[in-house]
Structure formats: C-alpha cells, structure tokens
N, C-alpha and C positions, 0 to 999 in steps of 0.2 A: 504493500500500500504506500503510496504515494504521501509523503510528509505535510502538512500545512504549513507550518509553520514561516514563518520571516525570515527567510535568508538571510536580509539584513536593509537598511530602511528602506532603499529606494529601487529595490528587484524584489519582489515578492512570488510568493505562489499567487495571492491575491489578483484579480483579473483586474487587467487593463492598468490605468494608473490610481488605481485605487489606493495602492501603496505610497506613490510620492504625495498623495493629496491626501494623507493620513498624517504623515511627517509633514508636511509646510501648515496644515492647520496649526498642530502640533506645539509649531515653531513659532507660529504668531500669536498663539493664545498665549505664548509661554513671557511675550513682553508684556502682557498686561495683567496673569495674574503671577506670574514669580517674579518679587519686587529684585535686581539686579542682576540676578541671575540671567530674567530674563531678556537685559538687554544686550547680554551676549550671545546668546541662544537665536535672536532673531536677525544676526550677522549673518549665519549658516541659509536664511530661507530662503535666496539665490538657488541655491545649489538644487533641492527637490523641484523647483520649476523647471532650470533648465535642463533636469532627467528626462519630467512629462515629458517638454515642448520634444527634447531629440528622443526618445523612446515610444513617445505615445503621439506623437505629431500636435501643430498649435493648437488644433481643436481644446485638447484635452487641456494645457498648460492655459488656455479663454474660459473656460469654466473654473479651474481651481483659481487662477486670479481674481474671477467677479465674485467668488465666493468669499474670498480672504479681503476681497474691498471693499465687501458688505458689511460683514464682521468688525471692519476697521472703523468703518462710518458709525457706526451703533457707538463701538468702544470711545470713538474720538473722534467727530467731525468738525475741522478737516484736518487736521496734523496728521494723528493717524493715516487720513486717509490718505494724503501726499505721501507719506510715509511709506507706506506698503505700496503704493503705487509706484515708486522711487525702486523699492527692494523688489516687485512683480515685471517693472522695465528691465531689472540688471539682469534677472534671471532670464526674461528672452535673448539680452544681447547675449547672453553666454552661450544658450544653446543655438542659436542663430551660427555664433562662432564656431563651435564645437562640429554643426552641421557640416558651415564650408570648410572644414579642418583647417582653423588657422591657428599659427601657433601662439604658445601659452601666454605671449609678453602683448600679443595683437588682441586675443581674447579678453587678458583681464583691461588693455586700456579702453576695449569697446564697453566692456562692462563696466567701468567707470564714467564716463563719458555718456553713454546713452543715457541713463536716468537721472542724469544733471540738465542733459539738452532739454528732456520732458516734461522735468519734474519745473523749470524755472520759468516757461509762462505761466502754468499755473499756478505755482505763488506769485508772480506779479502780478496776474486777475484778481485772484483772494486781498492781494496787497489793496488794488486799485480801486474794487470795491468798496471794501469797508474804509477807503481813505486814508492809508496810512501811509509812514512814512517809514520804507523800510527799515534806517538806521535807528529813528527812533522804535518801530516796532521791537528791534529786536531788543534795543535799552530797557524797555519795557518790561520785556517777558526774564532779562536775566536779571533787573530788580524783582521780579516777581521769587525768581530761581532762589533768589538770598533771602528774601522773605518766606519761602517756603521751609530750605532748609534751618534759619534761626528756629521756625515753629516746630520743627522736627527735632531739633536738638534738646528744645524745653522738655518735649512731650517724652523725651527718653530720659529727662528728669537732670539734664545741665545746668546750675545754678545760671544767672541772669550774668552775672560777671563774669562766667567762663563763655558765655555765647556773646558778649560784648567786646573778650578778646579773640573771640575769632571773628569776627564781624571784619577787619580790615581785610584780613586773609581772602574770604569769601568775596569781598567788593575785590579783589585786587585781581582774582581768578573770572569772576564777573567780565570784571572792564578786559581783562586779555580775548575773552570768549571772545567779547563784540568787536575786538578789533581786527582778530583773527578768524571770522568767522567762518568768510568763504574757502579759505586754505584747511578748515576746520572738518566744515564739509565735504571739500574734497579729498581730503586723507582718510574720513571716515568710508565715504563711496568708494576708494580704492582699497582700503583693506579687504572690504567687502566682498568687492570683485575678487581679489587675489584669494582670499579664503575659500568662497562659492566655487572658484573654477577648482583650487586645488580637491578637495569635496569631490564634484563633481567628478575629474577624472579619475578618482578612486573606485569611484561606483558604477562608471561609465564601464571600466575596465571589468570590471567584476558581473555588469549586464551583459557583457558580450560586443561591446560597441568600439568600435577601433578608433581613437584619435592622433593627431597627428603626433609621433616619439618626437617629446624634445628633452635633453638633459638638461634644467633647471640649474642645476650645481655647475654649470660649465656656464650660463646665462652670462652676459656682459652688457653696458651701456654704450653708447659712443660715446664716443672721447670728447666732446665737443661739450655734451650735456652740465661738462662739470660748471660752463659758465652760467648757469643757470644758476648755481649756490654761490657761483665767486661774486659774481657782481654785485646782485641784492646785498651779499652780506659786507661788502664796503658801503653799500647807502644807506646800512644802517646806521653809521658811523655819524653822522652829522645829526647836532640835533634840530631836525626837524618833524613833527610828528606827522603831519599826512605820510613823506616822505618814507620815514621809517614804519609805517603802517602798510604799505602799498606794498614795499620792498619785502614784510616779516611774509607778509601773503603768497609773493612768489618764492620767497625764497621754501617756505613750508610745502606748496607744491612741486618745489623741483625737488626737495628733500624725499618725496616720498618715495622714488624710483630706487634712490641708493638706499632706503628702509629695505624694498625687496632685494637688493643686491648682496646686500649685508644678508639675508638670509640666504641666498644663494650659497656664500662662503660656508656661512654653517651648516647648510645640506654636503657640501665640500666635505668637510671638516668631520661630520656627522660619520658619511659614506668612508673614508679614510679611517676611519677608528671602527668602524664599524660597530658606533653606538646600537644600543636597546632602541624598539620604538619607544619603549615606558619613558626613557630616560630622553629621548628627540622631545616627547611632549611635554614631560615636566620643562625643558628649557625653555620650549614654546610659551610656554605657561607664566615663569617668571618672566622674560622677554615684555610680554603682554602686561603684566600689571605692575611692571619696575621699568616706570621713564628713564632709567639713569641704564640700565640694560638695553633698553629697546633705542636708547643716543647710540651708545657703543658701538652695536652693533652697525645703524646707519654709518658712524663716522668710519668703520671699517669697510664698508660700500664704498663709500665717498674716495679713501684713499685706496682702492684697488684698481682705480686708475692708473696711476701710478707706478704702485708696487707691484700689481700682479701678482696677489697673495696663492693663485691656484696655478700659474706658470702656464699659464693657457694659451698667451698672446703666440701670434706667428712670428718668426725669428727670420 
C-alpha cells in the first residue's frame, strides 16, 4: 500500500497543489498569529508559490494568491494586503524565473525587483488618496512604532524610568528607519528573494524538476560594482544631511549584493570543511540575528574583490 503521508512541504502524495497551498496559508497565518516568530516564517512564502506557479502551472499559484489576499485584507487592510501582495509578486517572479531556467543571481534580482515595481503604485494610490505625504506618512507610523513599543514595555511591567531611558534609543532607531527607509525595503525584498529561491530549489530538486546547475560558492560580482559602496561612502563624509541621507540609501543597496557574496565564501568555506548541515544553519542563524556577524560577513564580500579569498579568478 501506497504511503500518504508528506514527503515533505511542497511535493506531497496530496493531489495537485494542494500541498504548497497548505504551506503558504501556513506561512501567512503564521505572521499574524505567532507574535515574531512569525515575521520570519513569512520571509519563506515566496518559495511555496513559486513550486504551484512551476509544478502546478499559474492557474493554481491565481487561486492560492487570491486566497492568501483575502485572508490578508480581513487581517489588515491594506498593509497586509500590499504586503502579501508584495510576497505573492516575488513568488511568481521566481517561478516565472525558475521556468525560463535562468540563473540563480538573475532569479533572485527578478524577485526583488518585480514586487517593488508592483507593489509602488499602489502605495502611491493609497498615499494619494487618503492625502498624505509620504515622508510624513511614514514619521507618523514610526512615532506610532515608539509609542506602541513604550506601551509594551509598561505592560511587561518596566518601571516609567527605565522606558524613559530607552525612549532616546527607540526615537534614534525610529528617525534611522525613516531615513533609511527605501534601502530598508529593498534589502528586506532581496533577502526574500534570495531565501525563497534558495527554498525553492531544494524542493524543486527533490519534485523532480531540473533547474538550471549553478555553483553558488564559486558566485562573483563585477568588479566595477565595488563603486557602488566607494562613492556613497565618501558622500557620507561631509556634513550635509539630504546629502548623507541619499548616499546611506544607495550605499545600503549596493551593500546588499556583497551581503550575498559574503555568503557565497561561507558556502566556500562550509563545502571545504565539509561542515554539518546542523552546524551550516546554526551559523545561518546567528548570521541573521547578530548585525555585527551579518557586517562581517558583507565586508568579506566586499573585499573578495580584491583578494580573491576562493582563488577562482582566471590567471
């Protein structure tokens, strides 16, 4: 007899895509009721999309999205609903990608990119209507943020003096949000993408679905790209604040390329030692929630220009 069970999320015995559209519900309920958990969990719902859209064709990957943008509208209209709308884009660019076998560096910049192009008139509609003004909109909502968080602090029972000395901390990480906002977003949209795809070809692989082999660990930048970080980061030097505002913004999106570079050396690194997976994720893991590991790493991206820490270059 023939097993039921899960193979594993998104290849099931389960008919049709019944399976990836069990996982991305899954995924998206999981941000609104697992308080921060679940706002890492909803990084991953990329990937279940763009299984359906290349496994089950877009029919199926049109249904699981209107459902999960129904859901989102209930939960939160409209943030949520720009939101999952944002994360239901990236996941077609990927399998759209994934379709015309292109490779992994083309994939994830489509999947960053496409839900930025989609998602930004219609916040400017939503902007234009209700009359707002974006910069101020967003001052708004990250005074709201520090106000929310103060009331949380009390309610976890912080005396008034110790949320009075965090009060500067909070407004200081505030006013960085707002200046940084859109570099904010787009580092968050490319992690995205780079997670969802990496996902994605796991499961891909393990469906039976051939995508294009590329060595990720052997990956490189053009050489060209590094003035993307040199420049900004002398115009930060002067004080001027548009100036230095403009500049922290590109400089943050050029940085993100040598973020995945820098993990390329550590798949390198990883593959040479012939680390554990247990032990590949755990690094993953502090990486991700230690900023001063997840610099590191970039600045080791940044400088394999250079050095050619993996001797890959042609001679």
């Amino acid at each position: 007899m023939k097993s039921t069970s899960l193979r594993h999320p998104f290849y099931t015995r389960l008919k049709g895509p019944t399976g990836p559209a069990i996982v991305s519900l899954a995924l998206a309920a999981s941000f609104v009721s697992v308080p921060l958990i679940g706002s890492f969990t909803v990084l991953f719902l990329p990937a279940p999309l763009a299984y359906a859209y290349l496994k089950y064709r877009p029919s199926s990957f049109a249904v699981i999205s209107l459902i999960i943008l129904g859901l989102a509208s209930i939960w939160g209209f409209p943030v949520f609903t720009v939101m999952f709308f944002g994360l239901c884009i990236c996941g077609l660019a990927l399998g759209m990608a994934a379709e015309k076998k292109a490779t992994d560096d083309k994939a994830v910049l489509w999947g960053t990119i496409a839900p930025i192009i989609a998602v930004l008139p219609l916040v400017a509609a939503y902007l234009a209507v209700i009359g707002a003004n974006p910069i101020q909109h967003i001052n708004s909502v990250m005074n709201q943020g520090v106000a929310q968080s103060a009331a949380l602090y009390k309610h976890m029972g912080m005396s008034q003096a110790q949320i009075e000395a965090m009060m500067p901390s909070l407004r200081e990480v505030a006013r960085l949000i707002e200046d940084y906002f859109p570099a904010i977003i787009f580092a968050s949209v490319a992690a995205t993408s780079f997670t969802a795809w990496v996902i994605l070809r796991i499961y891909a692989r393990r469906g039976g679905i051939q995508l294009v082999e590329w060595d990720f660990s052997r990956w490189r930048l053009p050489d060209h790209l590094v003035w993307g970080i040199i420049i900004p980061g002398f115009l930060l030097i002067p004080d001027i604040p548009i100036l230095r505002i403009i500049s922290g913004n590109v400089l943050v999106i050029f940085a993100v390329p040598y973020l995945f570079l820098g993990i390329a050396l550590l798949v390198h690194l990883f593959d040479k030692y012939k680390l554990s997976p247990f032990l590949r994720v755990l690094i993953y893991i502090f990486i991700t929630i230690q900023p001063i590991l997840a610099a590191l790493v970039l600045i080791a991206g940044f400088f394999d220009t250079w050095a050619d820490f993996r001797k890959i270059r042609k001679t």
